[in-house]
VMD Tcl script that draws the C-alpha trace (Angstrom):
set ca {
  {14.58 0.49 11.11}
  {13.53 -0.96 8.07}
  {10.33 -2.83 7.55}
  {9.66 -5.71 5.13}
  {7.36 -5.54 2.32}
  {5.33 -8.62 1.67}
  {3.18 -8.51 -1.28}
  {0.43 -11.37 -1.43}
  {-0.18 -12.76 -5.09}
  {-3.39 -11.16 -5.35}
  {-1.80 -7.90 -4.63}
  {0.70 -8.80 -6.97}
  {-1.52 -9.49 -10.02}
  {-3.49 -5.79 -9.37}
  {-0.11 -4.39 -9.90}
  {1.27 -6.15 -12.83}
  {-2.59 -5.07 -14.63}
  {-1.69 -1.41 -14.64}
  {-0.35 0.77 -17.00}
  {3.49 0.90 -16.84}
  {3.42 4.51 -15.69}
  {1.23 3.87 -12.98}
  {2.99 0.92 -11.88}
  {6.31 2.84 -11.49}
  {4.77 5.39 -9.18}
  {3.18 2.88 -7.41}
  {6.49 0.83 -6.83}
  {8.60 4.13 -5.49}
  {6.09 4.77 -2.96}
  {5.59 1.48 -2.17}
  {9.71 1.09 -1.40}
  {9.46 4.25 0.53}
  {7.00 2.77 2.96}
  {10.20 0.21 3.78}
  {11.79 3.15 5.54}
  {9.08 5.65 6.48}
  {6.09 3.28 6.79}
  {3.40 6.45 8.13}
  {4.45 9.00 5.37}
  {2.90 12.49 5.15}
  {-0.37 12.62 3.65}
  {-1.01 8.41 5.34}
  {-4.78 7.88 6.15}
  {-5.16 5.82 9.43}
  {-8.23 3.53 8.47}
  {-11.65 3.76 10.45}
  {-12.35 0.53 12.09}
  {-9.34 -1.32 11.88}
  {-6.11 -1.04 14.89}
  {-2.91 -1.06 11.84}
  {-4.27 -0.72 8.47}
  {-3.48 2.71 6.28}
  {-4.05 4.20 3.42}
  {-1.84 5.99 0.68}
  {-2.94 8.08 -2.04}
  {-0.97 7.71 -5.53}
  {-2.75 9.96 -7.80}
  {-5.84 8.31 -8.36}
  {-4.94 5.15 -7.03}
  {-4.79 3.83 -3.64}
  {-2.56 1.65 -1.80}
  {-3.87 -0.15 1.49}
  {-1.94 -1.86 4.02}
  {-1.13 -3.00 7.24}
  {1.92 -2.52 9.63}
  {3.03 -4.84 12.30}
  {5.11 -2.87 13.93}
  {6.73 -5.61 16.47}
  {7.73 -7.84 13.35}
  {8.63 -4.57 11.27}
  {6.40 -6.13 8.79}
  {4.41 -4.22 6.00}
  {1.80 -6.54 4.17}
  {0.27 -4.85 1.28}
  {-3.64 -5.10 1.11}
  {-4.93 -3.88 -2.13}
  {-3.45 -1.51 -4.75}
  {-6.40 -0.09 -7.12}
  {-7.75 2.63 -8.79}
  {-9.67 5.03 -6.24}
  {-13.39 3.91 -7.16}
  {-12.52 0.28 -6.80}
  {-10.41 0.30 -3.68}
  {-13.14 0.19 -1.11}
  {-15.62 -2.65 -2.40}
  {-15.31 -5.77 -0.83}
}
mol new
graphics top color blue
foreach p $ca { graphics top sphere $p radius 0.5 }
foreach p [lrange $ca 0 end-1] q [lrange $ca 1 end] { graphics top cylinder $p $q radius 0.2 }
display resetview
């Protein structure tokens, strides 16, 4: 089963702002979640039923699966001390 990715324009513009090699780390993991969307190492977040959390170096990715519509929807991606303000 493959899932689709859906990246929001917000989510979209924190990529594009960081630095190339960042970015390409970020975008191989984020494919990868296409096939395997629980990976090893995938935090289940507190307080929420479907949203996770990777960890890319010092950058987090968080998102939400809807597992029914095989649907990934990307939340934020940001540098670890930023990730977790609203």
């Amino acid at each position: 089963m493959t899932y689709t990715i859906i990246t929001p324009k917000a989510v979209q513009k924190q990529l594009d702002a960081l630095p190339n090699d960042v970015y390409d780390r970020l975008a191989v993991r984020i494919q990868q979640l296409a096939e395997e969307p629980r990976p090893d190492g995938v935090v289940k977040m507190k307080g929420t039923d479907n949203e996770y959390r990777i960890r890319i170096g010092d950058y987090r990715v968080r998102y939400e699966i809807d597992d029914k519509g095989l649907l990934i929807l990307l939340l934020q991606c940001k540098h670890r001390k930023n990730v977790y303000r609203k």
